[in-house]
N, C-alpha and C positions, 0 to 999 in steps of 0.2 A: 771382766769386761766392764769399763764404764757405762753408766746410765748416758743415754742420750740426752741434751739440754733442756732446759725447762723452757717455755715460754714463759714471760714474765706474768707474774700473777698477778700484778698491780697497773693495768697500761695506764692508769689518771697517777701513778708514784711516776713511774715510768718518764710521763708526759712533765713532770713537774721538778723532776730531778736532775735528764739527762736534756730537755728539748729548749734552747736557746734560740727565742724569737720575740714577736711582738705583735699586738694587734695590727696593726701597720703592715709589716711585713706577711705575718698569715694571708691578710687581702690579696696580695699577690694571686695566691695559692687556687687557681679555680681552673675550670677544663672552661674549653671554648663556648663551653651553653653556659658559664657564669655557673655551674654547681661547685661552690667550697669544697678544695679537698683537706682532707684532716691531715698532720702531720707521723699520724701511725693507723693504722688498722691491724684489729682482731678478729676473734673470733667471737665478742659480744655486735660486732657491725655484720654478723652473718644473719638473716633469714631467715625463712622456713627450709632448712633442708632439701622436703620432697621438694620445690621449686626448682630447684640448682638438677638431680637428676642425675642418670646416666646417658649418655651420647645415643642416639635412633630407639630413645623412648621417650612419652610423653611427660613436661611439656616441651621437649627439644630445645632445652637450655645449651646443652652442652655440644647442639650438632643435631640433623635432621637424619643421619644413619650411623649403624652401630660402631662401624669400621672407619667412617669418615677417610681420611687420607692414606690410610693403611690399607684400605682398601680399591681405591680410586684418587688420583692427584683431581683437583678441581682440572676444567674446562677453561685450554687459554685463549681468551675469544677475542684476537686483537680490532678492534673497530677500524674500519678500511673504506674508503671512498671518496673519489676527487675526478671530476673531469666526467666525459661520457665512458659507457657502459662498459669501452675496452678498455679505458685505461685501469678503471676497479677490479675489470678481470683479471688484470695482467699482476696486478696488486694481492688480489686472492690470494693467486695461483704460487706469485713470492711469500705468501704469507703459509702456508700449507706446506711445500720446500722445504721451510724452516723452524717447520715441526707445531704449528699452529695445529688445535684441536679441534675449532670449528670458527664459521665464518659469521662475521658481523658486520652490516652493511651501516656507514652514513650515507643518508639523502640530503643534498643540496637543499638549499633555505624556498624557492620556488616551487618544489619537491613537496617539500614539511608542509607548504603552504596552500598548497589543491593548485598551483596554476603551473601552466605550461611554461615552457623554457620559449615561446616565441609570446609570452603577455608583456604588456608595456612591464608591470612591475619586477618580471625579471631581470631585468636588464641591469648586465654588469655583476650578476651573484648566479650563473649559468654553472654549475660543476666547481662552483669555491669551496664550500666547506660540507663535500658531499657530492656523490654521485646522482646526475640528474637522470630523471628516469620518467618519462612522460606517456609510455605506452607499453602494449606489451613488447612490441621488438624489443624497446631496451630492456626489457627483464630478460628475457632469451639472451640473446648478449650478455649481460650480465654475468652470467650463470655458464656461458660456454663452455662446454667439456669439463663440468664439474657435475658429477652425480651427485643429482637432487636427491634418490633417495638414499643414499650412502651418506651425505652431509650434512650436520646440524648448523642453520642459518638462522641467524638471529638480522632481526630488521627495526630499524629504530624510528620510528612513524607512529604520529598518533591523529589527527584531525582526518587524513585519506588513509588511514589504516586498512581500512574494509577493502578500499581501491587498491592497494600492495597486495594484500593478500590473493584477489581474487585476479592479479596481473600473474602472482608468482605458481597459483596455482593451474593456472590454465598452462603456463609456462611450462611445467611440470605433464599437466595432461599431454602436451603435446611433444615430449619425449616419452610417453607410455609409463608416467609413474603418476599411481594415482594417487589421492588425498590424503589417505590410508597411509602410507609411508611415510611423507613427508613429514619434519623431525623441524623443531627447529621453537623460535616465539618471535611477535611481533607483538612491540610495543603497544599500542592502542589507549595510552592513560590518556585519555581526556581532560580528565578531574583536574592533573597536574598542569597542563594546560593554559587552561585558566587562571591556577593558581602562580603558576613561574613561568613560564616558559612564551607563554603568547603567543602559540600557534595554533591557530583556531578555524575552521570552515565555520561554524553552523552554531546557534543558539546550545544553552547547556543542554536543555532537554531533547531535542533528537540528537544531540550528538552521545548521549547517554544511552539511548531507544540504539544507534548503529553499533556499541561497544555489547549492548546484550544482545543484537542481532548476532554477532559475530563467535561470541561464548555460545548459542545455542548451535550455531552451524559447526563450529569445532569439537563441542561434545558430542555432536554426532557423526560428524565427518571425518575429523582428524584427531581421531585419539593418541596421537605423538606431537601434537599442535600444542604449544598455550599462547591461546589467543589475546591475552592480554600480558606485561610484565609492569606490574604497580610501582610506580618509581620515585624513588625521593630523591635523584640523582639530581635531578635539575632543580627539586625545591631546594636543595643546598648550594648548590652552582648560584641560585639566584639570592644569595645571602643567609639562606636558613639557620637556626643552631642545632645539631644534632637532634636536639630533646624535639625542635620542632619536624626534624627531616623526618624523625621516627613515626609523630605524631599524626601526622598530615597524611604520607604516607599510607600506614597503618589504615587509616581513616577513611582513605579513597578506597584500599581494597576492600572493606567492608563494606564500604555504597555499591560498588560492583556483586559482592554474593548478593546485597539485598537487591539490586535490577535485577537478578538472574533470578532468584527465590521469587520476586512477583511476578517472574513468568509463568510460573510454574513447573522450572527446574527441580530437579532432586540435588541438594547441595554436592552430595558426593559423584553426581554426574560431570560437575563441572569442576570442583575446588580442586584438585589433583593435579591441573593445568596449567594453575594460575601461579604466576611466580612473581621473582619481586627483582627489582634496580639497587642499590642503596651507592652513596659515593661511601670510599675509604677515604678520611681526610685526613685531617695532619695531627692531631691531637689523639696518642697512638692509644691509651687505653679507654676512651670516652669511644674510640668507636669499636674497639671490642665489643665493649659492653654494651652500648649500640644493638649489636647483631642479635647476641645472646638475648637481651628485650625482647627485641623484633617476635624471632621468634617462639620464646613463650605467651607474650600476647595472641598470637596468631593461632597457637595453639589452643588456647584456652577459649577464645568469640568463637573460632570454627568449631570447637566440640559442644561450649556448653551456651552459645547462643544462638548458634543455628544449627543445631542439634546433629552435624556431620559424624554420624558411627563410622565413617570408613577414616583408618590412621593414617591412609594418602592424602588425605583431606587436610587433615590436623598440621603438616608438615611444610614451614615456607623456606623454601627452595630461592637462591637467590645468584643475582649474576652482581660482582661490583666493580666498580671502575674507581680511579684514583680519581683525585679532585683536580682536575682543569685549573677553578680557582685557585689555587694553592700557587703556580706555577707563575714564574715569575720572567719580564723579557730581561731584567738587570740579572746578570750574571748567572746564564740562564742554564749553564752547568750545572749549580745544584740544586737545576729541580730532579738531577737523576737520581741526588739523596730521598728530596723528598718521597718520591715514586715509590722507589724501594720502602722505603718506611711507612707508607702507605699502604703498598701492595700486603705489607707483611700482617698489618692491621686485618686487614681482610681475609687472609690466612687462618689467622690464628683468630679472628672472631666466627668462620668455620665457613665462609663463602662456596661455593657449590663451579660458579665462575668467575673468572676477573678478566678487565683487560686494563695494561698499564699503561700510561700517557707517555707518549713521548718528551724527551726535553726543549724542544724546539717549538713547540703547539701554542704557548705564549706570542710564538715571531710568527708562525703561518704554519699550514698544513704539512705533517711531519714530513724528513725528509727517508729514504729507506734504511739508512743508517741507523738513524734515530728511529724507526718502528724495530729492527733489528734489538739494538740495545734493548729497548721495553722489554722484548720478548724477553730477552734473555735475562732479564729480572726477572721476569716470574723463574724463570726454569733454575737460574742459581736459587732461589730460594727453598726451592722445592728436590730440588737433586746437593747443595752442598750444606744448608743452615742445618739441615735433622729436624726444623719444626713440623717434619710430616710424617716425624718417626711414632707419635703418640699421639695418642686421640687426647683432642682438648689442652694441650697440656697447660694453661690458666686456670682450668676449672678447679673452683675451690680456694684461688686467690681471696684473699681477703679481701684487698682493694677491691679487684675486679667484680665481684661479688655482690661489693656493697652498693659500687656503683652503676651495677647492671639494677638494682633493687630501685633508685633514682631513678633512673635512665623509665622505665616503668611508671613510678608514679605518677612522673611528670606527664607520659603521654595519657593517663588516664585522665590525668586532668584538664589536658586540652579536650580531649572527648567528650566530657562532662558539660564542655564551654562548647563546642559543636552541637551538642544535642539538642542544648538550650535555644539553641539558634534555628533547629526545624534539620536538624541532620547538613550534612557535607555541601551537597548540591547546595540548600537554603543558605550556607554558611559562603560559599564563594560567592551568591548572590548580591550579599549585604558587605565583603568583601573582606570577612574577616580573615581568615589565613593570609591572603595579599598583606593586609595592613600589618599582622605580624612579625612577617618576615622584611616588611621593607623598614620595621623600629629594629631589628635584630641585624640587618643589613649597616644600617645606621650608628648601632655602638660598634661596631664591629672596626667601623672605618674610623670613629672617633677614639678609640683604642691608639690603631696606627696613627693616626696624626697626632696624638700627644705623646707617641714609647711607650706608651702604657703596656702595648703589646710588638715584638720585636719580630720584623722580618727580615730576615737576612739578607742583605745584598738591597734591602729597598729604605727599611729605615735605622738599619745599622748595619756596621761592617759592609760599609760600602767604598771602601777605599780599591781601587785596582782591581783587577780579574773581570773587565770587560772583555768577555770576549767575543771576536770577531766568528761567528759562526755560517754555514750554508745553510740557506733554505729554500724550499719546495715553492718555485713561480706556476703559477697555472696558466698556459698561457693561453690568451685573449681570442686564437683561432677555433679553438675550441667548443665555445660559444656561437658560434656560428655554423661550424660543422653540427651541434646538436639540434640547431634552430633547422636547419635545412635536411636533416633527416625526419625530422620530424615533420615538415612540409611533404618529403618524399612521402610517409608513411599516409597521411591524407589523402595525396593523389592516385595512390595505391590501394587502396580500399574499398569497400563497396560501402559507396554512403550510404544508400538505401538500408542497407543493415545496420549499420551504425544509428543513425535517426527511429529504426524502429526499437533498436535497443533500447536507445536513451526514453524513448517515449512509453516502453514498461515501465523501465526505474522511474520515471515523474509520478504512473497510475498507480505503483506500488507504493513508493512512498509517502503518495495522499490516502492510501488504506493502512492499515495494520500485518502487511505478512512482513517475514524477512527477506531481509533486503538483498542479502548474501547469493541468490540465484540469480535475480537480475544483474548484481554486480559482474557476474561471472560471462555472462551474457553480453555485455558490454565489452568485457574484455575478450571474447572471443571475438567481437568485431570489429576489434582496434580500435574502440573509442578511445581518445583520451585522457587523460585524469584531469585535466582543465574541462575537459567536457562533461565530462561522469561530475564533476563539482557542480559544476553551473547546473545543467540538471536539477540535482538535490538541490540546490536552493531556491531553486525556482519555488518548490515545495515547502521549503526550510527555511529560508531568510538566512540574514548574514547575523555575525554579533557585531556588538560595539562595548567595551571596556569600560564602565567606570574610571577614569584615573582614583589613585591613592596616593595621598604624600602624607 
């Protein structure tokens, strides 16, 4: 029987005998965060071993459980929401039909923002890019004839976070399922915020004080809850480079255990909850590796710097979604390449959930065809590739290996440059992550406008294949029907309660309790989330942004 082949014993003979290039050309050669990639890897670009690991052991290089997809497919969580509260139901309910695993809700921009659907500033973005939801009735609607507690819902909110939660839980109270069952996460990254996204109620510091209100109500209340999901989804979306999405990220959950920790939390009361966002982008092994960072980093601060003994703790569990950004409205057919190739990144960097973009989301709000097709990306991936036949199957890559070791350094190194700054909170203060991501945002576009970097169909290979597609009108009635139930809902009510509500939340929130009981309380008396805002700032002031160029 012959010997099996040798690997080359000389990879610098190797590199000097067989590799035809030039320094010139090498440049080329880099992932999207600008790290050099070498033109071979071995196995002197490997590591420390134990770091790399086995799959649902520490430091969860390879996957956060032993069985990962052989034992469970990730969670297909298609993100759904447009129009009022029926039209999302009806959207659901198509979504679950077609074999969806659990439900994720968008809120409309008025929504994300603390105001009502009848404030001057909504006008005209009423149920565009998100289902508006102004009170509890539209939560209840929402959610019609969908068991709460049989379904995991995921809610993507972060500045009225506390207010979704304490709409959806009452919601829930009053179908007879109490807190205790309900399954699901809502967003609540504030941090991120600030940092990308610029949807903001209240100054950094009580919006920080509501995000550990809510951690201390969920570790006792709803231990199937995780009240926050750390997200670097939108620090990408808003230009970031990988190395930074990890970094920032990373960064903000760790400002979160430390608000919880000066509560006087027990870390493993709470870390077990907390889960994470990350986008899948296009640049298919950087965001492998990506993942695989993520989480050993995560492992490593939760065991050995805030001393978490529980292994639920150590473990960061993640939902991804494909990059938005990525998606293009010229020749908008293949973004259904990109997705897939996306989706797949997220797979095989060992994601827990995903949900995949439709092709259409560049032109407007997908249409059901196009959320159809998504789904069914993930599902061929996962029912015909075989990538879910073996655990990890890159682990041990050389490449990927090398450059999950990268992927690392770099974010320790932004840490280093955050701490120096007075920690994350100090660091957005003086605006440094902003000003990073908007120079990273900046080469990024200076790439595309010289070829440097090639988008297909945008600045190359853009001859023909325009094509004429359908998309999703919202239309303009809509708007108005939500305006005028929500007047309904006003005239329906017991002010009287409503006003005494609001007027604990004011007296709590100029003390120190949580906040999470008054909230609840409000929303038992239909206030509404423009009013529960105004309220808290009555107490809390508004912010205002530094710009940064």
């Amino acid at each position: 029987m012959a010997a099996p082949p040798r690997a080359h014993a000389d990879p610098e003979r190797w590199r000097r005998e067989s590799y035809e290039s030039s320094p010139e050309r090498d440049a080329l050669f880099e992932t999207m965060s600008g790290e050099p990639i070498a033109p071979l890897y071995t196995a002197d670009d490997l590591g420390d071993p134990e770091a790399i690991g086995l799959p649902g052991e520490y430091p969860f290089t390879r996957g956060v459980y032993p069985s990962m997809y052989r034992g469970r497919l990730w969670t297909m969580r298609q993100f759904a929401g447009f129009g009022t509260a029926e039209e999302t139901n009806e959207r659901f309910r198509y979504l679950l039909e077609h074999g969806q695993g659990g439900l994720s809700t968008a809120f409309d921009m008025p929504s994300l923002m603390g105001h009502d659907s009848d404030h001057a500033r909504s006008l005209g973005e009423v149920g565009r890019e998100g289902v508006a939801i102004d009170t509890l009735d539209d939560m209840e609607t929402l959610f019609q004839g969908i068991p709460l507690g049989e379904i995991s819902t995921s809610m993507t909110i972060n500045a009225p976070a506390a207010i979704m939660l304490a709409f959806y839980v009452v919601a829930a109270e009053r179908k007879g399922v109490p807190p205790e069952q309900l399954a699901g996460t809502i967003q609540t990254d504030i941090l991120k915020e600030y940092i990308a996204q610029k949807e903001w109620c209240f100054p950094v510091d009580p919006a920080m004080r509501l995000v550990g209100d809510m951690i201390e109500f969920c570790s006792k209340r709803m231990p199937r809850w995780h009240p926050v999901s750390i997200s670097g989804y939108h620090i990408r979306e808003a230009g970031s480079t990988a190395q930074q999405e990890l970094a920032f990220t990373l960064k903000d959950g760790l400002t979160y255990v430390e608000e919880a920790v000066e509560r006087g939390l027990d870390v493993d009361d709470f870390a077990p909850r907390l889960s994470f966002f990350f986008n899948a982008h296009i640049d298919f092994f950087e965001e492998i590796a990506k993942y695989r960072a993520a989480r050993r980093i995560w492992a490593r601060e939760l065991k050995e710097t805030f001393g978490a003994k529980n292994p639920k703790s150590w473990l960061m569990r993640t939902h991804s979604q494909t990059a938005g950004v990525s998606l293009t409205a010229q020749q908008p057919l293949n973004n259904v390449i990109r997705t897939a190739i996306e989706a797949l990144s997220a797979v095989l960097g060992g994601t827990q959930s995903l949900h995949t973009n439709s092709y259409d989301e560049a032109l407007a709000l997908p249409t059901e065809d196009a959320v159809r097709l998504a789904l069914r990306t993930q599902q061929i991936i996962a029912e015909e590739t075989g990538v879910a036949n073996t655990i990890d199957p890159l682990g041990g890559s050389y490449f990927v290996e090398a450059l999950t070791d990268k992927m690392e350094e770099a974010a320790y190194g932004y840490f280093a440059k955050i701490d120096e700054l007075g920690g994350m909170v100090e660091a957005i203060k003086v605006n440094y992550p902003q000003r990073e991501i908007a120079d990273a945002a900046f080469r990024y576009q200076q790439e595309l406008d010289s070829g440097q970097r090639i988008m297909v169909g945008v600045n190359g290979y853009t001859e023909g294949d325009e094509e004429n597609i359908p998309i999703l009108r919202i239309d303009p009635a809509l708007e108005r029907k939500q305006i005028d139930r929500l007047a309904w809902v006003k005239a329906s009510r017991d002010s009287e309660r409503v006003e005494a509500s609001l007027a604990a939340l004011r007296q709590a929130a100029a003390g120190r309790v949580n906040l999470m009981e008054p909230l609840l309380e409000c929303a038992r008396a239909r206030a509404s989330e423009g009013e529960i805002i105004s309220a808290m700032q009555d107490v809390f002031g508004t912010y205002t942004e530094t710009p940064v160029f």
